[in-house]
N, C-alpha and C positions, 0 to 999 in steps of 0.2 A: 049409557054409562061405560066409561071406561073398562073395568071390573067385569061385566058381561062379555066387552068386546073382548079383553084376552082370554076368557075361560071359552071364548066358541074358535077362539086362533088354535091355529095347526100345531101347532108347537105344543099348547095342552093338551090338544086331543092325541096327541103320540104320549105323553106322558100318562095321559090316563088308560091308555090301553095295555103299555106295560105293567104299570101300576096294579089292573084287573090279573094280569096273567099270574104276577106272584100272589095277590091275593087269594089266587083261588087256589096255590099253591099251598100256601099258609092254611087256610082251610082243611083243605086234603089230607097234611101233614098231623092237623089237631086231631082229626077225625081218627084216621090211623093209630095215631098214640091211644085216644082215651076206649077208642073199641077194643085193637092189639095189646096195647104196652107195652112194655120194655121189660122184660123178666130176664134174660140173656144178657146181663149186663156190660161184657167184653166182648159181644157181637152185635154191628149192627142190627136194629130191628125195623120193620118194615115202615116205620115214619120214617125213617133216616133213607129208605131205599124210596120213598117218593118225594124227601124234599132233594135228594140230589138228582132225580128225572127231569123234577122242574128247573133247579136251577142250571142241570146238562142241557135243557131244551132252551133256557137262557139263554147261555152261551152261544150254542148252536146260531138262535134269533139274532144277537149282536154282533155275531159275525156276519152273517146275510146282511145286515143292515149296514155294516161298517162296509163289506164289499161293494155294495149299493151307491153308497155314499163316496166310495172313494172313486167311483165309477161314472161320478160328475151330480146324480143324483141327491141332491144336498135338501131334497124337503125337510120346513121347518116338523112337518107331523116325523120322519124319519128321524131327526134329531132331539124331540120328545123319545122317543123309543132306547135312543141308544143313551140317553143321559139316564132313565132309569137303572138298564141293565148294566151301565160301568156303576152306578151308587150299590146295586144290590150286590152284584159279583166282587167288589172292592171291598163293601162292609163285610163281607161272606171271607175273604182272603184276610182281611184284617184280624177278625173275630177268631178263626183259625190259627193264625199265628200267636193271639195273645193268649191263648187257651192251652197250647200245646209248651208258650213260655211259661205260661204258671206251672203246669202242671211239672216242666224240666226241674225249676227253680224249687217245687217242692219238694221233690223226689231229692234234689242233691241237697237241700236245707236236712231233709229226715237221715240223710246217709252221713253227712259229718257233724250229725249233733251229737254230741258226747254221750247225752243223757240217753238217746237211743242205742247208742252201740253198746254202751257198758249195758242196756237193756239186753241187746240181745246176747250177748258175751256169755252172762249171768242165767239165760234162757237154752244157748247152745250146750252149758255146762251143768243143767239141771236135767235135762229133755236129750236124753241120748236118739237120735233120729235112727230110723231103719232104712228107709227110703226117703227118697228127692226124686222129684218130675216135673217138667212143664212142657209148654210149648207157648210160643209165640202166637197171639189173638188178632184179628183185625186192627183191634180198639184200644191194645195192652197182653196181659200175660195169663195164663193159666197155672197154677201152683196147686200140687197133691206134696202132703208134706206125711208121714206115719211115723209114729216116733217109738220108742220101745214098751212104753206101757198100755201100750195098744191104742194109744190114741190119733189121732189123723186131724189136719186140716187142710179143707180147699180151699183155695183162693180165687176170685175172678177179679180181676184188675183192669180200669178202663182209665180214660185220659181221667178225669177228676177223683174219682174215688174208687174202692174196692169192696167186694165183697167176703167174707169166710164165714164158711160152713165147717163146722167142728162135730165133734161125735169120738165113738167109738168102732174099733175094726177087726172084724176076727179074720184072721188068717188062714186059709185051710187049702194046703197045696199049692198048686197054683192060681188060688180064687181070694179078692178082698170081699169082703161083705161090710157096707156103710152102715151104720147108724147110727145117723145125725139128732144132735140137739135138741137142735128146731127144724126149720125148715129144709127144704129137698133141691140141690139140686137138678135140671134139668138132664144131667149128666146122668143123673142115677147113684143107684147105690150098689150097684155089683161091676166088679173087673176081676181079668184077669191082668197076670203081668208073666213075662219074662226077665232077661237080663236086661233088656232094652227100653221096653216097652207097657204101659199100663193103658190099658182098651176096656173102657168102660162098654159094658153090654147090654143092660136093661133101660137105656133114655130114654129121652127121645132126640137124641141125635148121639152120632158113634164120636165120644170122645176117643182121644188118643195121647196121650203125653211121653214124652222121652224121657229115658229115668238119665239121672246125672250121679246120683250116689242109691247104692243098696248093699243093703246087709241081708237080706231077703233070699233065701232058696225055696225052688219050689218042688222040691223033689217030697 
């Protein structure tokens, strides 16, 4: 039969061999997430650093094979191979772009809707701030906010969504002391700060933020 004959032609057998490599990619990726997760949420986490190994060793592949081919080498199994890796690296570029337009279009949707600015107008003129900090994330921003009745919110911000952790903060010298709501960031709960700078010290990893406004001394 027909049917038989092109699923044992060269041309599938390159298709399915691609076809295997992302899948095992796809696998690794799952596996990663549901063991790991994602708690870090404006820093890559370790799925995200093995679906982009695979699809760099993609890449990598489809170029060898585009060289290959352009080098006179025109098998139909090579041409299975290189029609997956432009489908996946294409849908990966697409997916990319359309993720990073939403996410533009919502940020600038939240920033000139009226109803939010007179939100936070009304919020900047209740909540006298003490400090401001951030720093710039792989994935989005990081934001420590303290305001004068001792309260504080972090922020972790990634292309789709954010997070904030809220609480209370006692001040003492040059030390913040956190305590949070609910849950904990990975940051921790204790910094110091200077004029410049908030360095978070008990994480598990050495936050660091640039202060942009302070009312704060630490003498």
């Amino acid at each position: 039969m027909k049917i038989f004959e092109y699923l044992k032609s060269n041309f599938v057998r390159g298709l399915c061999k691609g076809f295997l490599y992302y899948a095992l990619g796809t696998i690794l990726t799952w596996l990663a997430y549901i063991i790991v997760g994602w708690e870090y949420k404006h820093a890559p986490g370790l799925f995200h650093i093995v679906a982009f190994l695979f699809l760099l060793g993609g890449v990598i592949w489809a170029l060898y094979y585009f060289v290959r081919f352009l080098a006179g080498n025109k098998s139909k199994i090579i041409l299975g191979i290189l029609t997956i890796h432009i489908i996946v690296i294409l849908s990966f570029v697409i997916s990319m772009y359309v993720g990073i337009k939403r996410e533009y279009e919502r940020t600038a949707e939240y920033n000139t809707n009226p109803e939010n600015i007179f939100m936070e107008e009304i919020s900047s003129k209740t909540k006298a701030v003490l400090l401001k900090a951030d720093r710039e994330a792989p994935l989005g921003w990081v934001y420590l906010t303290i305001y004068q009745e001792s309260t504080f919110e972090f922020t972790l911000t990634g292309l789709r969504s954010g997070t904030v952790f809220d609480g209370k903060v006692e001040i003492r010298n040059d030390s913040l002391f956190f305590a949070y709501t609910d849950s904990i960031p990975k940051a921790g709960k204790t910094a110091v700060y200077n004029d410049k700078v908030v360095g978070y010290i008990d994480g598990e990893y050495p936050e660091r933020l640039n202060i942009s406004l302070t009312k704060l001394t630490n003498e």
